[in-house]
Each structure stands twice: as C-alpha cells, then as structure tokens.
N, C-alpha and C positions, 0 to 999 in steps of 0.2 A: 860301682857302675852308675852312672848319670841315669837318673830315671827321663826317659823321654814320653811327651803324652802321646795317649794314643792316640789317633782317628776316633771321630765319634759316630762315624758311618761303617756299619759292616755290610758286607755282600750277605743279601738275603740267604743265595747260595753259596756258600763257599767252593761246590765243586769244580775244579778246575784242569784236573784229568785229561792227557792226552788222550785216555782209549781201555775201560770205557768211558766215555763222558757225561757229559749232564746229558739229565734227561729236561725234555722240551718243557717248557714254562708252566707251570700250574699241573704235573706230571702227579697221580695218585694210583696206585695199585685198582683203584674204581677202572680204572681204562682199559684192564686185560677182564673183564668180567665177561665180555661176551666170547674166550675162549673155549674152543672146542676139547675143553679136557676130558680125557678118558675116553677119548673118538677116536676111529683111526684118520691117519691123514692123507689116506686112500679112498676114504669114506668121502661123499660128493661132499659134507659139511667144509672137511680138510682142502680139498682139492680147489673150491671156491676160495676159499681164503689163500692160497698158495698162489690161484690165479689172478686174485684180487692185487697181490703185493708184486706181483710181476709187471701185473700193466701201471698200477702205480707208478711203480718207477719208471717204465717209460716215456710215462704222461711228464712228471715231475723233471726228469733229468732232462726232457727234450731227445730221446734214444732213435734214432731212423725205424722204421717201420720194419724193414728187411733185419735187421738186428736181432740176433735171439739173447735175451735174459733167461738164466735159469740162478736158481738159487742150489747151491750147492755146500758140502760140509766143513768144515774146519777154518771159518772167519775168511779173510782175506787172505791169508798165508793160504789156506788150502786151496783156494780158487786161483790164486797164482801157479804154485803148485802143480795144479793140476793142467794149465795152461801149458805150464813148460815140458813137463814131461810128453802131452801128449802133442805139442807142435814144433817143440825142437829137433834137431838134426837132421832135416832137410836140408836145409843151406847153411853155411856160417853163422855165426852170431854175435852182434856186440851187443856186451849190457855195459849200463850206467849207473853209477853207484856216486853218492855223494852224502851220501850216510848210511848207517846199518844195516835197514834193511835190502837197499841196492848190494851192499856187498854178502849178505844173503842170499840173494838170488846168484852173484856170481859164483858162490862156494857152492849153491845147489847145478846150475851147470858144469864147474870143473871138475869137482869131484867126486860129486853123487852118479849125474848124468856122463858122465867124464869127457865132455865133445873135446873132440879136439881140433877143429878152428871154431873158440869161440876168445873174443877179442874183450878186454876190459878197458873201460874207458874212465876217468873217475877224475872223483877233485875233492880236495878236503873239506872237511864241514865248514859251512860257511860262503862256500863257492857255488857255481855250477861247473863241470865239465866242457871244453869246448865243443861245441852241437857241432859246427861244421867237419868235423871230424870224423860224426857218425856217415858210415853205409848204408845208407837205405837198400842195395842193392841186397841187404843179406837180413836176418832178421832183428829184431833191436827187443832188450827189454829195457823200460826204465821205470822210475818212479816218474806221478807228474808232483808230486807235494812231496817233500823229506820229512818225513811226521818224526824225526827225529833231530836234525838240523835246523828246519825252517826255514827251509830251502825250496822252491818251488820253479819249474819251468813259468815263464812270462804266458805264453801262449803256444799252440801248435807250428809256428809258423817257420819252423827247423823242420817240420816233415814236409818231404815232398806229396804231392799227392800221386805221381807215377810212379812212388817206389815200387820194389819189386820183391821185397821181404815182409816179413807181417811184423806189423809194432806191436809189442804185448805192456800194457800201461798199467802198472802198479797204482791205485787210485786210491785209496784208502780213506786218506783225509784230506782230499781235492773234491769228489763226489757230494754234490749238492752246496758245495761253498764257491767252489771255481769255474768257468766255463769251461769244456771237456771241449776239444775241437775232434767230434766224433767222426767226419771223414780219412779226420790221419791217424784214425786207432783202426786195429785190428781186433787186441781184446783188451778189454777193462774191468779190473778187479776193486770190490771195495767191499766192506764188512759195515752191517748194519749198528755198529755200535760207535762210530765214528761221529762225524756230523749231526747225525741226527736222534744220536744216544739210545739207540737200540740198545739191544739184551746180546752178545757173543756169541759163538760157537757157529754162524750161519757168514759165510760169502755170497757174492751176486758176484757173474760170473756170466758177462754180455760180449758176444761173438757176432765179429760183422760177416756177409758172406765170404769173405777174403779166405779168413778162418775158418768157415766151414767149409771152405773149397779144399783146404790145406789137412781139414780132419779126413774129408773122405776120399784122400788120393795120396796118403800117407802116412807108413807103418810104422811107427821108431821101432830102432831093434832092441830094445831093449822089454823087460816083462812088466805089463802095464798092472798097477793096482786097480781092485775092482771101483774102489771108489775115485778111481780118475777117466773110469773108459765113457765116455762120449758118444761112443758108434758102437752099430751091431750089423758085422756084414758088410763092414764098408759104408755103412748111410749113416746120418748122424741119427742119435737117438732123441728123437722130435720132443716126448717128453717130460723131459731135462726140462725144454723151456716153455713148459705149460704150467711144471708145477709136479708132475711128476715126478720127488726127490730122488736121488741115486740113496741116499738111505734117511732114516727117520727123524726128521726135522723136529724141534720144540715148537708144539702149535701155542703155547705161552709166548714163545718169542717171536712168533709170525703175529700175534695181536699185536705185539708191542711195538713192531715196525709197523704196521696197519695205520694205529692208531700214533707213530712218528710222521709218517705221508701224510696221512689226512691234517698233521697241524701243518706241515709245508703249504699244502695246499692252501690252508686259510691267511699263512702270513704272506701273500702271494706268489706261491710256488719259487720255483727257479731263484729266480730275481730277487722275490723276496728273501730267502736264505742269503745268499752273496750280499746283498746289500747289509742283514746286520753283520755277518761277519766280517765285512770291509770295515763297518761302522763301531766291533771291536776292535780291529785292528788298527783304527785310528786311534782312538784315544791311549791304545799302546806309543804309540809313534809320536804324538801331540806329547805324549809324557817324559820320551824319553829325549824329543826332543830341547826341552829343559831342564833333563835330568844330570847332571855330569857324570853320578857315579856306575851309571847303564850305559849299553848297549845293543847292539841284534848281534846276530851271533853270522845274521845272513848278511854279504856286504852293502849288495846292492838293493836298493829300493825295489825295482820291480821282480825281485827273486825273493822276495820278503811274503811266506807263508799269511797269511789271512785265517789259518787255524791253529797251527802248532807255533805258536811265537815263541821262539828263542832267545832266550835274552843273556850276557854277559856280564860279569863286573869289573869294568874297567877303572876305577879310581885307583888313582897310582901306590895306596900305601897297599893296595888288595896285590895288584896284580906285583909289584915288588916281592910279594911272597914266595916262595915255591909252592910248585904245583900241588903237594897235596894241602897244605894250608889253603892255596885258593877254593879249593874245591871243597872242604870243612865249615869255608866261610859260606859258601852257594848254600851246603844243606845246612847251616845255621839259619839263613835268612827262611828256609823253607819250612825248618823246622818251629822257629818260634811263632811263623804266620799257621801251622797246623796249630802249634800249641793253644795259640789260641781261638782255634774255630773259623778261620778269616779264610785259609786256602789251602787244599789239601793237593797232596799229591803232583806241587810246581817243581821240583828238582829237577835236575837236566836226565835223560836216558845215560843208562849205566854208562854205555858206548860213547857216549857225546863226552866234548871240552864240555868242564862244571859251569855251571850256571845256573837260570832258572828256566822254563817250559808255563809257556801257561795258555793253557788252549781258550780260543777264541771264535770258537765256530757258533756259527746259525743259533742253538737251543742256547747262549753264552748271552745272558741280557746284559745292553749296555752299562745299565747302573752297576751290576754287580763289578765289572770290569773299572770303573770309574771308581767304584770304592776299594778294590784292589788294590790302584796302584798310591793311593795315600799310605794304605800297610808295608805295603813294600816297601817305601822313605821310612817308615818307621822301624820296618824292620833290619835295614842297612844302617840303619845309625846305634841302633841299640849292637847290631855285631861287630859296629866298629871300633865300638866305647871298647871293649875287651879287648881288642887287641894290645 
C-alpha cells in the first residue's frame, strides 16, 4: 500500500459526534464544581438553578414571553414523546419524516398511539418532502433539522400562521444553531447535549398557548404515563415550567447546561452560535466544493444542515461498488481517522445511505474543522490504495 503523508495539523479536539457532542471550548470538569450535589432539587438551592436554566434558554433562544419551557425527562425523545401522546387525537395528523427519527415518530403514532387518520408524508434521505402538501388544518409533526440526513427545513415560511392544527417541531439539532420561527411552532423539542454539548438524559419541552389551550380542553383516550401528564384537573401544571421537574433531574447535568448558556451568552448569544456554525458549515462546502471524491448527502444548498453535515462518496471507482463495499469503504475512512486520534465517531447513522456525519455545531471551532477536512483526503486515498 502507497504510504501517503499525513497532515501535519490535527484537530486540537478530535470530537466530532452527532449527539453527545463537543463540549464548548476550553470545557474542564472545574465548571460543574458549583453543583448542588447531595441536595435535593426541591430544595430552594435546586429549584434556583432549575429556574436559572429555564429563563436561560429563553433569553438565548429568543422564546415569546407567553411560552412555557419546562425541562422534562428522557432527552429529546422523551419531550417529543411526551408531546405526542398528550396532544394527539384531537384532529387528524400528518407527520414528516425524511430520515429516522421522523419515521419514529410516525411508528409512535401508527402503532403505539394507533390514530387512525394520521397521514405520512416523507422523502428519502437526502431530500425534503413536498411542504405544500402538508394540512395545517390538522396537526403536523416534523423535524426542523435531520440530525440523521442533514436535511433541514430552509425556514418556517411553509407554516401558515392561521393554521388551525398545532405544529409539534422535533428540534434537536436546530436549537441554538438555526432560527426557530417561533410563531409557527406550537411545541419544540430539543435535548441539552446537542448544540451546546450538554450532559443527556434531560429534554426542554416549550409550549406556545396554542398548546396549552389544546392540553386543557383535551383528554386522549388512551392511559397517560405519569411521567407525561402535564395537567391536574384539567389546568396545566404550572410547575413543569418553573422548574418543578415531573421526576428527579441530575443537578450535575443542570450545571453543565448552566455553565453551556452562560458561554452562548459570551460568544454572543443567538447569533453568535448560528454564525460559527454557519462558519463550520462553510469550510465543509468550500472543501467539498473542490473536492471530486465528496459530496452532501442533502441535494439542495439551502436544506443543507449547518450541524449534522452528511457527507457521501461519490468517486466512481467507490460508488461502482456494491452497496455493502461502499459502506465498508465510509467506515474505513472513519475508521482510520479514529485510529488515529483526528475524528471520532464520523460514520453515517446506522439508518442512513454510508457515508460520513460530522457535526458542525456552535461548541465545533473552526480550526478544528479546517484540520479535519485535510484528514479526510487523507483518509480517502489511503482506502482507496486497497482496493
């Protein structure tokens, strides 16, 4: 095999992880030290802190005032979850799927929830779904970001703002990188280990009054789990979005979002998040656009994720292959950049056409992405020598 040289620049951090991801810049276990360990989180200590990470995120994400944030259990999955169960079958429903996790949501309303007028609307990885399609008259779940694709809606401007169904927005890894056009949402879900490389096991779980109007004037009939009920008596339970957990939060991993916001805030909030992660997502695009033996996995430019970048191998002696060869050659190339310490965890999701994945969010500094993608030519050519 042709020895090729290496790069002589490595990514300070090699982590490159969809979920969990990097943690924020200059990130040391020193930063959970003012955790309220071995407190309860009932205790005013906990409850401060629980309220502290709530308005946070309002302040940070730009969230309407009338909006309730509550942090709730089980990541993003649970705060969806828990969304659906407790505001479905009122009226009909189309979801949207265009990669795995969407088509998760439609197997949790066919045949967990079992509705039966709920409508699927989908498109294969790579695409979006035709948006003109969707009923706003009825209720819609989607992703706004394909943290498994790399597929992202452009902007809100497919929702009506008279609709007459509630939108539920699968948010995950859109949250703090993309603009959320918050009048066309009804709910929005996202897990703290996303974007801004939190600790897992905790959702944020933000209800406009649409939704709360929708919780307290409707029963699904089906038997609610304790850790998804919402209302007591018909009224919502206030709570929820104080900080009052529905069950027992890791006040470790409430510091460690604490201390995620508070660096948002210093690199200038909102904006400033979106902007480095635009500004990884270029130098993906600037590379690949010189690159021959790449591609996105997303077609179009402006559906092109800015966190979860998907990438493809398109040189013709790869894709000549059969598919399971192509996909042996994806985790070659991911394999020999772990081997050697440069980028971990870039493979495509099990679900996805093979390739590679390389998150690009906010806490993702540009140099390390800029010394990335010199490993990755390296890496492609060292797994092409083999064939």
């Amino acid at each position: 095999m042709p020895a090729f040289e290496m790069p002589s620049v490595r990514p300070v951090n090699p982590n490159f992880s969809s979920g969990p991801c990097a943690k924020r810049p200059g990130w040391t276990p020193d930063a959970l030290s003012d955790a309220p360990l071995g407190r309860s989180h009932r205790a005013n200590v906990g409850k401060v802190k629980l309220k502290g990470a709530i308005d946070l995120t309002r302040e940070i994400l730009r969230v309407p005032d009338d909006y309730r944030i509550g942090i709730v259990p089980a990541s993003d999955t649970g705060a969806v979850e828990m969304a659906m169960w407790s505001l479905l079958g009122a009226r009909g429903v189309d979801l949207l799927a265009w990669e795995s996790f969407g088509e998760g949501w439609i197997t949790d309303a066919v045949k967990q929830l079992k509705l039966t007028d709920a409508r699927a609307i989908k498109a294969g990885y790579g695409d979006l779904p035709d948006l003109s399609t969707v009923d706003f008259d009825r209720d819609v779940v989607f992703t706004w970001n394909g943290t498994t694709s790399g597929v992202r809606v452009p902007n809100g401007d497919f929702i009506p703002a008279d609709r007459k169904g509630l939108t539920i927005c699968d948010a995950t890894s859109a949250a703090f990188a993309q603009r959320l056009d918050w009048p066309k949402l009804d709910v929005v879900t996202f897990s703290w280990q996303k974007v801004l490389g939190g600790e897992g096991a905790h959702g944020m779980l933000i209800l406009s009054p649409r939704a709360v109007q929708r919780l307290e004037s409707y029963t699904p009939p089906w038997p609610m789990p304790k850790i998804f009920r919402m209302t007591n008596g018909g009224k919502l339970m206030e709570g929820i979005f104080v900080g009052d957990t529905i069950n027992t939060p890791s006040m470790l991993c409430v510091e460690d979002y604490l201390d995620a916001l508070k660096w948002a805030k210093s690199v200038g909030g909102l904006e400033g998040l979106i902007g480095r992660a635009d500004g990884n997502l270029k130098v993906i695009s600037d590379w690949v656009a010189r690159t021959p033996w790449v591609g996105f996995l997303a077609r179009l430019p402006e559906t092109r994720s800015n966190t979860s970048v998907c990438l493809r191998v398109v040189d013709p002696a790869v894709v000549a292959l059969p598919d399971e060869a192509q996909a042996a050659f994806a985790k070659k190339l991911a394999s020999l950049l772990e081997k050697e310490k440069v980028a971990y965890d870039i493979d495509a999701y099990r679900d996805a056409p093979s390739g590679l994945r390389v998150w690009c969010g906010a806490t993702v500094e540009k140099s390390n992405v800029e010394a990335l993608v010199t490993w990755l030519d390296w890496a492609f050519a060292t797994a092409k020598s083999e064939l």
